[in-house]
Biotite code that builds the C-alpha atoms (Angstrom):
import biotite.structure as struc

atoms = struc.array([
    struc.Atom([22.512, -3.079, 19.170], chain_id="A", res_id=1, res_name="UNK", atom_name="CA", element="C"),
    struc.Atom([22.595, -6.732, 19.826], chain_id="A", res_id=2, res_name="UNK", atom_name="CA", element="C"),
    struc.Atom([23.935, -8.104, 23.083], chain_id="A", res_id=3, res_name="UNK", atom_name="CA", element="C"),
    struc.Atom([25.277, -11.135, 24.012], chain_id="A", res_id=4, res_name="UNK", atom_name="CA", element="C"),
    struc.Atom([23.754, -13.275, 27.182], chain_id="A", res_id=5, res_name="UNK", atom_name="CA", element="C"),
    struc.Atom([26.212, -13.590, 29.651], chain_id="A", res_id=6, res_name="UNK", atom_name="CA", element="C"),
    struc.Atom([26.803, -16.822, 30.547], chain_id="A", res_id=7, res_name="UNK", atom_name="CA", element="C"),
    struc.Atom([25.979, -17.738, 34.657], chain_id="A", res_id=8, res_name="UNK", atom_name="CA", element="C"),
    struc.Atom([29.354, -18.623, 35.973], chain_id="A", res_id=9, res_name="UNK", atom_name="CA", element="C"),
    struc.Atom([27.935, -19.701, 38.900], chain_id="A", res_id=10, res_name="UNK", atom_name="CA", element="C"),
    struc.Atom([25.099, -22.787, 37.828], chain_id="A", res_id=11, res_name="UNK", atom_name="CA", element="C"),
    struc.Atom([28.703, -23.671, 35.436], chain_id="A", res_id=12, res_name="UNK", atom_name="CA", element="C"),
    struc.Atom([30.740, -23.837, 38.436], chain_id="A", res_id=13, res_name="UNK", atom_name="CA", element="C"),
    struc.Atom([28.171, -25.797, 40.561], chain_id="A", res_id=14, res_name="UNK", atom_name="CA", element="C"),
    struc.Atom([27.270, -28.153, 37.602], chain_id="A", res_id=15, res_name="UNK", atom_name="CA", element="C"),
    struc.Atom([31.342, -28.786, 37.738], chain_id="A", res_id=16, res_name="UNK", atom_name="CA", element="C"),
    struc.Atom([31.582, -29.244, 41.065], chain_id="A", res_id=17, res_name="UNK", atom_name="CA", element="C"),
    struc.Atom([28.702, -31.747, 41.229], chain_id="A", res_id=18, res_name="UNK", atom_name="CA", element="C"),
    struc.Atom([30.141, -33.904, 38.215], chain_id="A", res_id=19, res_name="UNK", atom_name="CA", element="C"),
    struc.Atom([33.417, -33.438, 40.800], chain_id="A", res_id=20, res_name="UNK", atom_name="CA", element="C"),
    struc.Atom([31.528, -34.985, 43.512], chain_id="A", res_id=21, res_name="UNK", atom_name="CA", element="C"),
    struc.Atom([30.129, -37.841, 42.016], chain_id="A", res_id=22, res_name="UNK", atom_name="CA", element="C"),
    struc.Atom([32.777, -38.979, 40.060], chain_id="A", res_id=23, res_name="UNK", atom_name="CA", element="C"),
    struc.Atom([34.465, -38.983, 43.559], chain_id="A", res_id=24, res_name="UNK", atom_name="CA", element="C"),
    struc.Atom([31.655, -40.980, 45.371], chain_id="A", res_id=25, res_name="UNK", atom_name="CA", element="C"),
    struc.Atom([31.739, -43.625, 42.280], chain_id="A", res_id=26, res_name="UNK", atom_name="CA", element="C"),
    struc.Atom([35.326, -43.633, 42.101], chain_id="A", res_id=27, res_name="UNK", atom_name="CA", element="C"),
    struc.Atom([35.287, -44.560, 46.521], chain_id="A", res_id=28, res_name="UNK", atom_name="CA", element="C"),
    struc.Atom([32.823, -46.836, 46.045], chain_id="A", res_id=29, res_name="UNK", atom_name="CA", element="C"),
    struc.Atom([34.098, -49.038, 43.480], chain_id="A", res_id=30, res_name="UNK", atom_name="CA", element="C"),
    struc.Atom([37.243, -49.339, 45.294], chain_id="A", res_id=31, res_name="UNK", atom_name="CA", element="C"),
    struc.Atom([36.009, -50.020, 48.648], chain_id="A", res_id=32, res_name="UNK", atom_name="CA", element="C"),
    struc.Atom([31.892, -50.591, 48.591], chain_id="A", res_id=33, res_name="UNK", atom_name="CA", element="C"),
    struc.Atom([29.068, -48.384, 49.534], chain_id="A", res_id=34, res_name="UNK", atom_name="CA", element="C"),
    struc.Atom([29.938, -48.523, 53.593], chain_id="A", res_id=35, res_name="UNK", atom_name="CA", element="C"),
    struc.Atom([33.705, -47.984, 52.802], chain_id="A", res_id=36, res_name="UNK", atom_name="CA", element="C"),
    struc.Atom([34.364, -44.495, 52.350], chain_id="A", res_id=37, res_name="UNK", atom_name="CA", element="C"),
    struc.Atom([33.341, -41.204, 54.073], chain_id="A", res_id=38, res_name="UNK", atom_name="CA", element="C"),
    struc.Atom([31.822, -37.249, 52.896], chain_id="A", res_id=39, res_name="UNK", atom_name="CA", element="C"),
    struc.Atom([35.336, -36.137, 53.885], chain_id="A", res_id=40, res_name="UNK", atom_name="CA", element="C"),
    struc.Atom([36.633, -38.643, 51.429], chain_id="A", res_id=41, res_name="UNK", atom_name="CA", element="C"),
    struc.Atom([34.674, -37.644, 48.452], chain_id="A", res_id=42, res_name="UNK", atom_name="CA", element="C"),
    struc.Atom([35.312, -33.840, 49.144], chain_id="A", res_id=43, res_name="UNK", atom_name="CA", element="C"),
    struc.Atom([38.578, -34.245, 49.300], chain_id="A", res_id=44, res_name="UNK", atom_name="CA", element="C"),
    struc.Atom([39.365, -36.154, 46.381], chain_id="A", res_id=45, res_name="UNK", atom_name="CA", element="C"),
    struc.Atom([36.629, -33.753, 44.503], chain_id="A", res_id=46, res_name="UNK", atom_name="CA", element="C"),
    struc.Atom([38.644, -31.130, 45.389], chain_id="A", res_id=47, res_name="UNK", atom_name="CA", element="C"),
    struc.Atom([36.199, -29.654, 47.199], chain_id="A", res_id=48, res_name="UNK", atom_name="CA", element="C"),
    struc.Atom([35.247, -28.628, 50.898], chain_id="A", res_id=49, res_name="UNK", atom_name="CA", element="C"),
    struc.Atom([32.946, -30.862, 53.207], chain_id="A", res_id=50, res_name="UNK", atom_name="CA", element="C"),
    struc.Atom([29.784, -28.075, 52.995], chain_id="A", res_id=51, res_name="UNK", atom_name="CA", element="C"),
    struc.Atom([30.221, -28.077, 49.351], chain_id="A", res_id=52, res_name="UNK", atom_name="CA", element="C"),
    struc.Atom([29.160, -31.749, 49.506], chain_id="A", res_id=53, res_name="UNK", atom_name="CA", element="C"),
    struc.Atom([26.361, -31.048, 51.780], chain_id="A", res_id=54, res_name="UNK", atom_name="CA", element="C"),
    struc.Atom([25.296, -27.891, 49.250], chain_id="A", res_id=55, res_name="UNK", atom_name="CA", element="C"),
    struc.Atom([24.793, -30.825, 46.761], chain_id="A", res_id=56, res_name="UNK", atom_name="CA", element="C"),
    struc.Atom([23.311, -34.252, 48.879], chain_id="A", res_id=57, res_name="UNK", atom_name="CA", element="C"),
    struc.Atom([21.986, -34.359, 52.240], chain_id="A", res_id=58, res_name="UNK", atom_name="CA", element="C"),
    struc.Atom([23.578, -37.497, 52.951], chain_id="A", res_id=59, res_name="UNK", atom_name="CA", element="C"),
    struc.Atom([25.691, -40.801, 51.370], chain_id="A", res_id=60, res_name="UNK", atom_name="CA", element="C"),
    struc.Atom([23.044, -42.525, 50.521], chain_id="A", res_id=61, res_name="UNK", atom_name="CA", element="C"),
    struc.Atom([21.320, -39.686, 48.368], chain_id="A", res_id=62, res_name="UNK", atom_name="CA", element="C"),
    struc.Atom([24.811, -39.239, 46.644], chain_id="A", res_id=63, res_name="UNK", atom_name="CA", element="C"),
    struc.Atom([24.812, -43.174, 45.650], chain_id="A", res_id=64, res_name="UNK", atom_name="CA", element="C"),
    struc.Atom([21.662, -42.382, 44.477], chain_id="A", res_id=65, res_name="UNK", atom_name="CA", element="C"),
    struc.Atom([22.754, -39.574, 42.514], chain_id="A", res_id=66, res_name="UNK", atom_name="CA", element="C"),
    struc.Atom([25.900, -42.020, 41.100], chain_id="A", res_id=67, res_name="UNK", atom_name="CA", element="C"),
    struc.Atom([22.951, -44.604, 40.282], chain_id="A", res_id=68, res_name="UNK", atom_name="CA", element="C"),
    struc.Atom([21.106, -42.293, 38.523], chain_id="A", res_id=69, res_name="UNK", atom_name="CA", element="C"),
    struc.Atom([24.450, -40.795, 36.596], chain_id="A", res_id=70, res_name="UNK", atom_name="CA", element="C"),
    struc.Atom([25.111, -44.342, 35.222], chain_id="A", res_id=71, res_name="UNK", atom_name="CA", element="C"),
    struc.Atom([21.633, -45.371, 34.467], chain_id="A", res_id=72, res_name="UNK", atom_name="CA", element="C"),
    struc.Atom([21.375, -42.011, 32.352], chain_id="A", res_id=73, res_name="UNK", atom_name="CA", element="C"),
    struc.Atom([22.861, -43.305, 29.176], chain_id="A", res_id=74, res_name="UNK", atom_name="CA", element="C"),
    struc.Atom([20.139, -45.912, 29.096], chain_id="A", res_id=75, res_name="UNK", atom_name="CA", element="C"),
    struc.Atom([17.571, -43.468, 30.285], chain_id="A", res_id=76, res_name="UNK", atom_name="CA", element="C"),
    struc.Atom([18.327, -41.662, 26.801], chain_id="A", res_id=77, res_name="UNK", atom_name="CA", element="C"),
    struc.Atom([18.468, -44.247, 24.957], chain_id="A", res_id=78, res_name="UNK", atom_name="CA", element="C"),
    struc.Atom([14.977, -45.895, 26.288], chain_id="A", res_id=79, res_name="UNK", atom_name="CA", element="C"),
    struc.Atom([13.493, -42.253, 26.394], chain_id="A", res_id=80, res_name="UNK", atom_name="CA", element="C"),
    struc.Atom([14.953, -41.638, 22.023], chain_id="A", res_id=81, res_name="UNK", atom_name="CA", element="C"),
    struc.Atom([12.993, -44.795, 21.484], chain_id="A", res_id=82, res_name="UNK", atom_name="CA", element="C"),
    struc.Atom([9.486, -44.764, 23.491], chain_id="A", res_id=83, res_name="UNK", atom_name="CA", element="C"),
    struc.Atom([9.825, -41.156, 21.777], chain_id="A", res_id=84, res_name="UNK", atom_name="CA", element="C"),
    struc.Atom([9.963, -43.198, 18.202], chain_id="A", res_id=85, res_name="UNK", atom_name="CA", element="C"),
    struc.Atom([7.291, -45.698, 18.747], chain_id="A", res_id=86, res_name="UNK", atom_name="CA", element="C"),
    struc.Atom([5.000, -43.329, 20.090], chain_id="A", res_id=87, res_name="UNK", atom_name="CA", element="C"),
    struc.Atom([5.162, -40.638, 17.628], chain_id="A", res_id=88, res_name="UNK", atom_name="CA", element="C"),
    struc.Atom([1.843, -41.696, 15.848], chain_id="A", res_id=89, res_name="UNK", atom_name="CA", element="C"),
    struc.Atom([-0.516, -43.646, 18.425], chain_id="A", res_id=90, res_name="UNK", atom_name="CA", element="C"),
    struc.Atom([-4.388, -44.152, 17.815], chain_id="A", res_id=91, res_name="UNK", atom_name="CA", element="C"),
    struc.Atom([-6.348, -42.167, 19.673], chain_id="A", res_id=92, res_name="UNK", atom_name="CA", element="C"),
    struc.Atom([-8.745, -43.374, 22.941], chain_id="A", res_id=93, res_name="UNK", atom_name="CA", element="C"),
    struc.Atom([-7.677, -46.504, 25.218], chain_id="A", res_id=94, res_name="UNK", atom_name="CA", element="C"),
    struc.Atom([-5.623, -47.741, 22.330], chain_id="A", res_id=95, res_name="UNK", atom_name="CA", element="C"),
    struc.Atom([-3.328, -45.617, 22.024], chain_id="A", res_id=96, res_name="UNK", atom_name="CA", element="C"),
    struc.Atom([-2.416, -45.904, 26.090], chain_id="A", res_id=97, res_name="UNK", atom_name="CA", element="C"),
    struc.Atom([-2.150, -49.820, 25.534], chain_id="A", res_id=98, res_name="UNK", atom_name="CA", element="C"),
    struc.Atom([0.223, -48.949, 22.633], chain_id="A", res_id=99, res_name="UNK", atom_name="CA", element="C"),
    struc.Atom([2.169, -46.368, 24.240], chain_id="A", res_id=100, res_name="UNK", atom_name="CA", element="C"),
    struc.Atom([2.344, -48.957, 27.472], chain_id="A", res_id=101, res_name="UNK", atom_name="CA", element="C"),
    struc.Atom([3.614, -51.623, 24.405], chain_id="A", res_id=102, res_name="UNK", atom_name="CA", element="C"),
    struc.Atom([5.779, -49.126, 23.546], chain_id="A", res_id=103, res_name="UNK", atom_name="CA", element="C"),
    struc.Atom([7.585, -48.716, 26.958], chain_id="A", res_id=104, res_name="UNK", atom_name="CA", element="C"),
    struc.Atom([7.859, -52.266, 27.106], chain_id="A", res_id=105, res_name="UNK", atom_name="CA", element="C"),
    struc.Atom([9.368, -52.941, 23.856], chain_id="A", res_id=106, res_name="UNK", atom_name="CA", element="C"),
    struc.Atom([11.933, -50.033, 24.097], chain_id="A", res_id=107, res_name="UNK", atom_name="CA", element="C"),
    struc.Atom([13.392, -51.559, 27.178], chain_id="A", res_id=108, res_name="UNK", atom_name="CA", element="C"),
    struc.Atom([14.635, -54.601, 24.849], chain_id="A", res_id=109, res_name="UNK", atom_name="CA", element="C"),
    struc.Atom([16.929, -52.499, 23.419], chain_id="A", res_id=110, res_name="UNK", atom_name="CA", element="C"),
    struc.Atom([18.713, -50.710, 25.932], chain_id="A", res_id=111, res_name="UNK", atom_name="CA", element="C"),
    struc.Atom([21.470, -51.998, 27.857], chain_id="A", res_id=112, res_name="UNK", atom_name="CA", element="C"),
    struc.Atom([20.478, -52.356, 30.862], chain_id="A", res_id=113, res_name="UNK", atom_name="CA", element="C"),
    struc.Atom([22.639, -55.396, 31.903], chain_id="A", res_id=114, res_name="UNK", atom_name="CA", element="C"),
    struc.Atom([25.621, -52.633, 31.315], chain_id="A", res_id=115, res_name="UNK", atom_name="CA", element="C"),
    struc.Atom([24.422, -50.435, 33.783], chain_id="A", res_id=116, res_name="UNK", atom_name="CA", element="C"),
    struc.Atom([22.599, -53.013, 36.785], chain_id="A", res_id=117, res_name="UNK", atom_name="CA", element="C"),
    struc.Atom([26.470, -54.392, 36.792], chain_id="A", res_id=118, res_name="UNK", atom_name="CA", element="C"),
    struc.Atom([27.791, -51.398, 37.067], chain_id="A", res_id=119, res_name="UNK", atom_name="CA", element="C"),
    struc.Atom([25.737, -49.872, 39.634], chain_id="A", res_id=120, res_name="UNK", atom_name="CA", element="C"),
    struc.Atom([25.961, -53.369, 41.336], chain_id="A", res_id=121, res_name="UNK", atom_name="CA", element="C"),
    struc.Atom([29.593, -53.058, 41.376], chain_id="A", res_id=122, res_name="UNK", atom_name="CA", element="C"),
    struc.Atom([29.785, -49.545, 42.680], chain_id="A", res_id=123, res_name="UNK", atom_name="CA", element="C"),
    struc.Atom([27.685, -50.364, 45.508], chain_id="A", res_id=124, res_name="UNK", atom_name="CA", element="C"),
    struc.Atom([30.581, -52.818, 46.732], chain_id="A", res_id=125, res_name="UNK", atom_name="CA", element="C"),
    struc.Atom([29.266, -55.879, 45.185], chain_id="A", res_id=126, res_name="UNK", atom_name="CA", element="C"),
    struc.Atom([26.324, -56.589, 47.937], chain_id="A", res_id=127, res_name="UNK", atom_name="CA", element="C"),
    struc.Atom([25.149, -59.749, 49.372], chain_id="A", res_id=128, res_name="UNK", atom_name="CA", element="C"),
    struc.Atom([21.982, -60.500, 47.648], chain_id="A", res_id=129, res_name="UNK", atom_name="CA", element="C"),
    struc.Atom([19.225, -58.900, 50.149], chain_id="A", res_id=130, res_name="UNK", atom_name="CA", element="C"),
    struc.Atom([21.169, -56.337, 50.909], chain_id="A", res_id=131, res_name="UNK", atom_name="CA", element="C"),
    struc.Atom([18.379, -53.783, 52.274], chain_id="A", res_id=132, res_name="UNK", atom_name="CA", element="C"),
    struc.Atom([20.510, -50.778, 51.530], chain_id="A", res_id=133, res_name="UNK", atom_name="CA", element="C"),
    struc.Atom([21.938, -51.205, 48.404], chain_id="A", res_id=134, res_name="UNK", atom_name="CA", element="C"),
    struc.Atom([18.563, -52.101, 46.999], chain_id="A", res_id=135, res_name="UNK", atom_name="CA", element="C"),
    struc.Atom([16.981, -49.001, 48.465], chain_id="A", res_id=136, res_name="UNK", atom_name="CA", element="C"),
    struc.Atom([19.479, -47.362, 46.693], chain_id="A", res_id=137, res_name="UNK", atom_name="CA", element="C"),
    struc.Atom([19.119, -48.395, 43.220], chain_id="A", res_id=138, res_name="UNK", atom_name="CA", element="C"),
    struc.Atom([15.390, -48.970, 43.384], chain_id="A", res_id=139, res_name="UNK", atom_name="CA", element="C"),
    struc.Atom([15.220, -44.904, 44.226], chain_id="A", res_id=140, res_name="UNK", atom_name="CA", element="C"),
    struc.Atom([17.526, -44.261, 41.225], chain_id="A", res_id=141, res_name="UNK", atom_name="CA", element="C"),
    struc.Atom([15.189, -46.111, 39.213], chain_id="A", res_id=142, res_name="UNK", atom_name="CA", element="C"),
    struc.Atom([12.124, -44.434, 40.752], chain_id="A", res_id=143, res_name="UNK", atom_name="CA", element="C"),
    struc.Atom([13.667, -41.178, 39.126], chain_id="A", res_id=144, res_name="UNK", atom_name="CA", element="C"),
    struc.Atom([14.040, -42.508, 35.837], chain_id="A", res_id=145, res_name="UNK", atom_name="CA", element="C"),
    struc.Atom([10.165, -44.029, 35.928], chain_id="A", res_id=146, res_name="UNK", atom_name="CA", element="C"),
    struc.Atom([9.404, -40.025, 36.679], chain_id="A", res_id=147, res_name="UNK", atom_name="CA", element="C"),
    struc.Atom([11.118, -38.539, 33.529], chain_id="A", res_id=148, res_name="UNK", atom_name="CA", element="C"),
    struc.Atom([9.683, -41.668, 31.920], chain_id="A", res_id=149, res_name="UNK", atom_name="CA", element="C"),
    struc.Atom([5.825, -40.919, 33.042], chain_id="A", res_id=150, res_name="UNK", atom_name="CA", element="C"),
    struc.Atom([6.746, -37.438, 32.397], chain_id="A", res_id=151, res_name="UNK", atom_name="CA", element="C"),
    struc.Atom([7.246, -38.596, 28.398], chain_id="A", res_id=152, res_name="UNK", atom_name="CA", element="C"),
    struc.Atom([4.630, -40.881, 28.324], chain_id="A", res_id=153, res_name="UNK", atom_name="CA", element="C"),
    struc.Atom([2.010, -37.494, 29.434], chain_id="A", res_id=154, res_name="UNK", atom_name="CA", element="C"),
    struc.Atom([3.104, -35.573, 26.942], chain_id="A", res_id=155, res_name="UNK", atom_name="CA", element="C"),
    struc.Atom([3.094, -38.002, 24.080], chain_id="A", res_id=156, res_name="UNK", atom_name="CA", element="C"),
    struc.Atom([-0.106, -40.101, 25.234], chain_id="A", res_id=157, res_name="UNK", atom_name="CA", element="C"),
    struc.Atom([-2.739, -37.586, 27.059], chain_id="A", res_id=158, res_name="UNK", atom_name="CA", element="C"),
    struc.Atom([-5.415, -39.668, 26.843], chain_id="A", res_id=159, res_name="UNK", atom_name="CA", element="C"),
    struc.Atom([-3.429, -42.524, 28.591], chain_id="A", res_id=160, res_name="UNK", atom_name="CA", element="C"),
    struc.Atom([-5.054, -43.255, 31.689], chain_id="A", res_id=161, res_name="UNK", atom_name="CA", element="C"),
    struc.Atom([-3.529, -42.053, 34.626], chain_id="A", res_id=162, res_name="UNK", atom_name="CA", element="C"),
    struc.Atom([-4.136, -44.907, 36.475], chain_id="A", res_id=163, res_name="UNK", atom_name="CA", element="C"),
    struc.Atom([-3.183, -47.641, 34.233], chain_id="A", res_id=164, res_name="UNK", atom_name="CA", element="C"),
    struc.Atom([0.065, -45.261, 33.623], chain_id="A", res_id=165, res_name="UNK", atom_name="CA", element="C"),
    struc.Atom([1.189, -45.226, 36.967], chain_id="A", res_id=166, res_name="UNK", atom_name="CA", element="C"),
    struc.Atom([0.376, -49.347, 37.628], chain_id="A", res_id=167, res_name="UNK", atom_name="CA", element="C"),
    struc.Atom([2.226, -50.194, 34.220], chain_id="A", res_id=168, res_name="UNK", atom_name="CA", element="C"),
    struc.Atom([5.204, -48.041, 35.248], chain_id="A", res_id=169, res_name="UNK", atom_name="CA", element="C"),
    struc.Atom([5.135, -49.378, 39.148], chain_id="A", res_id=170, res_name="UNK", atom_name="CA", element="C"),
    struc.Atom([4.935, -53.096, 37.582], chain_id="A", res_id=171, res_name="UNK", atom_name="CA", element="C"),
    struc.Atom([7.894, -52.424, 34.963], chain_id="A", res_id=172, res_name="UNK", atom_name="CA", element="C"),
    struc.Atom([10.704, -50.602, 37.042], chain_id="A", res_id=173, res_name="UNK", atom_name="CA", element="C"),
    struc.Atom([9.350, -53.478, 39.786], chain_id="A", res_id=174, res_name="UNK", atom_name="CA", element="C"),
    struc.Atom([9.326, -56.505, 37.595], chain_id="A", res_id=175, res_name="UNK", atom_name="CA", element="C"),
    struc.Atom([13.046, -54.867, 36.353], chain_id="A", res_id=176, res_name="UNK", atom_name="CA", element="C"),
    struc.Atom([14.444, -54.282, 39.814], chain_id="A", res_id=177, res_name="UNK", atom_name="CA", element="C"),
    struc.Atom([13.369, -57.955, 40.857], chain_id="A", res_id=178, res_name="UNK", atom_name="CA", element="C"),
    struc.Atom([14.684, -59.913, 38.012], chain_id="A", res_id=179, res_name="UNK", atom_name="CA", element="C"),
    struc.Atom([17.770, -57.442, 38.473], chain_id="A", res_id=180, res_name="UNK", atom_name="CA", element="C"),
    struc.Atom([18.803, -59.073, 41.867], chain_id="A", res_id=181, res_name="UNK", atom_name="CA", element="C"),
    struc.Atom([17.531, -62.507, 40.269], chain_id="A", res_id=182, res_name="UNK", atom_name="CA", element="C"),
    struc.Atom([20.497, -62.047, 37.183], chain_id="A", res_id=183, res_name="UNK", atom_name="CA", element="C"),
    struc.Atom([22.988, -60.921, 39.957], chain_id="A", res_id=184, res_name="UNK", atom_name="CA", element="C"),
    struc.Atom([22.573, -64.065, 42.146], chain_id="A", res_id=185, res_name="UNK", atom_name="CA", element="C"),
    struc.Atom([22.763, -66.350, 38.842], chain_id="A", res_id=186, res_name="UNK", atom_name="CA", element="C"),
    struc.Atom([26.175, -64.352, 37.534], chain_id="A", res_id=187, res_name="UNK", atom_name="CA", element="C"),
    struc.Atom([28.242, -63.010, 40.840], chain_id="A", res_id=188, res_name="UNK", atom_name="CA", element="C"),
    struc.Atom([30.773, -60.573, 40.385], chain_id="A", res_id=189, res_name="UNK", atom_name="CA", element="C"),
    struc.Atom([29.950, -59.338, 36.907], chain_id="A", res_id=190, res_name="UNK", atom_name="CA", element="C"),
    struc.Atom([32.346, -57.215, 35.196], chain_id="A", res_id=191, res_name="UNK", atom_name="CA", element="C"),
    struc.Atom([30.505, -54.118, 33.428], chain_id="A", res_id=192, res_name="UNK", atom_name="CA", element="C"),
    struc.Atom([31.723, -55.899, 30.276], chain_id="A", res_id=193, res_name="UNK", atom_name="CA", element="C"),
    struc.Atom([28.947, -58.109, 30.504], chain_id="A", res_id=194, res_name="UNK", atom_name="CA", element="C"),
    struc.Atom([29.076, -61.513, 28.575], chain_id="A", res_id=195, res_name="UNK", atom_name="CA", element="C"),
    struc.Atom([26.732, -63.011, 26.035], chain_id="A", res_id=196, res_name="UNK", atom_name="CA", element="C"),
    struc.Atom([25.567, -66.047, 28.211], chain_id="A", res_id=197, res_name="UNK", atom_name="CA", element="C"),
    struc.Atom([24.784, -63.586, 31.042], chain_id="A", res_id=198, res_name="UNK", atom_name="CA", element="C"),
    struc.Atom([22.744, -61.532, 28.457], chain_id="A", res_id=199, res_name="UNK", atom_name="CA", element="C"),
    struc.Atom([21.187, -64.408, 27.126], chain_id="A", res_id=200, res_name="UNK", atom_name="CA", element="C"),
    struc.Atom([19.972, -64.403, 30.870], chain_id="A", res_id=201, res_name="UNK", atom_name="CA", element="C"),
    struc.Atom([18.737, -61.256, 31.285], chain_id="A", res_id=202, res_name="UNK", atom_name="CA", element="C"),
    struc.Atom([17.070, -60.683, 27.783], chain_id="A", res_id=203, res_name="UNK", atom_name="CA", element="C"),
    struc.Atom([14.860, -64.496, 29.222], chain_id="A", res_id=204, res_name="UNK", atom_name="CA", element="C"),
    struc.Atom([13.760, -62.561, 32.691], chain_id="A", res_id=205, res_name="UNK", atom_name="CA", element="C"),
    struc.Atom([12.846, -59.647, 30.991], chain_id="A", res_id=206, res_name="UNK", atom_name="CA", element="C"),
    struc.Atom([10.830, -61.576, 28.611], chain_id="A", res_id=207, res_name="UNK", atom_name="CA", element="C"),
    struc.Atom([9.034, -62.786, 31.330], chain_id="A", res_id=208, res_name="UNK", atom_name="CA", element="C"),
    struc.Atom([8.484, -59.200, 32.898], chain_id="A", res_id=209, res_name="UNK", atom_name="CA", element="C"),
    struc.Atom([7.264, -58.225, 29.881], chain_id="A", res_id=210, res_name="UNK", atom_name="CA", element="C"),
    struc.Atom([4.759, -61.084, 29.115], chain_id="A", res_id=211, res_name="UNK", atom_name="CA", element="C"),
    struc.Atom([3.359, -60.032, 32.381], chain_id="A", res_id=212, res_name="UNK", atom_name="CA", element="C"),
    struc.Atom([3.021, -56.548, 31.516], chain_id="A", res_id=213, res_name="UNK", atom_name="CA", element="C"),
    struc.Atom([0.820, -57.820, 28.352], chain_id="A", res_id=214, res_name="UNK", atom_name="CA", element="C"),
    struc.Atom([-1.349, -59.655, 30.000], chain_id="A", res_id=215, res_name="UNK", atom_name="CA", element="C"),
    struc.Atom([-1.734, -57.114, 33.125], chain_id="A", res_id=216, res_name="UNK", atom_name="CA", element="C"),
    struc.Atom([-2.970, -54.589, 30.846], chain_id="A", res_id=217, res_name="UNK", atom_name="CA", element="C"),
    struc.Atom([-4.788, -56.853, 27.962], chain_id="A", res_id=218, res_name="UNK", atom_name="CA", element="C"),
    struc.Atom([-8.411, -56.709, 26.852], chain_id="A", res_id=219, res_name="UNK", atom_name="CA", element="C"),
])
């Protein structure tokens, strides 16, 4: 006799409820900036009560953290599908960490990550350059997607230094979140349809972050 396993209603219902929630959060703060709206606000147009939100975040700024992370997840994917590629056959000993370091670095050319910093930048109300809040916010969503990252990077490079992991990591999200507000200032109120010149832009400062990275880690 074969059985089939049931399927937990419950996680189903919470996972929908929490897709609910933050396209409710992303949805308020789009329209009226990360200060502009309220829990009740979210819950309500989730369709859901006030505790429900609280069974999910402890607070705003964790949810706008959660809406970061939700829209930096289709580059997380993609960046994740290609360190996966270039590090699917490293040399063995302290090379293959530099290589799988390389390999970090070079994936992050092709992901589209000017897509996502203007998106994020324009759910967070469009924030003055400086803005301590808004860049606490996205820095932690991009602290979470260095963990899954490091996570990879274990798995695929164990003899990778730990140490030398964890500084080329810390310098990359850095070096990304700084030239990040550095793009912003140069092109104000980007659309998430970014344009060519404004890529042009980016693709220059990360060139730069990346040169760094080389020589940081370099014999």
């Amino acid at each position: 006799m074969t059985t089939t396993p049931r399927t937990d209603g419950r996680s189903a219902l919470r996972e929908e409820r929490r897709r609910a929630i933050l396209e409710a959060a992303r949805t308020l703060a789009t329209e009226h900036g990360a200060d502009g709206f309220t829990v009740e606000q979210v819950a309500s147009r989730a369709g859901v009560s006030r505790r429900t939100v609280f069974n999910h975040v402890a607070g705003l700024d964790q949810l706008l953290v959660a809406v970061c992370e939700q829209i930096l997840a289709e580059a997380t994917v993609d960046l994740l599908g290609e360190v996966e590629r270039r590090t699917s056959d490293l040399p063995a000993g302290r090379a293959g960490g530099r290589a799988a370091l390389d390999a970090v670095a070079e994936a992050t050319r092709g992901v589209d990550l000017p897509t996502a910093i203007a998106t994020i930048h324009r759910v967070l109300g469009s924030p003055e350059i400086g803005d301590e809040r808004a860049q606490g916010i996205s820095r932690t969503a991009f602290d979470h997607v260095g963990g899954r990252l490091r996570e990879q990077l274990v798995h695929r490079a164990p003899g990778l230094d730990p140490v030398d992991l964890e500084i080329g990591l810390a310098l990359l999200f850095s070096g990304i979140v700084t030239i990040a507000g550095l793009w912003l200032e140069q092109h104000p109120d980007l659309a998430p349809d970014v344009p060519p010149e404004a890529r042009a832009d980016w693709d220059a400062l990360l060139d730069r972050v990346l040169l760094r990275l080389r020589i940081g880690h370099a014999e």
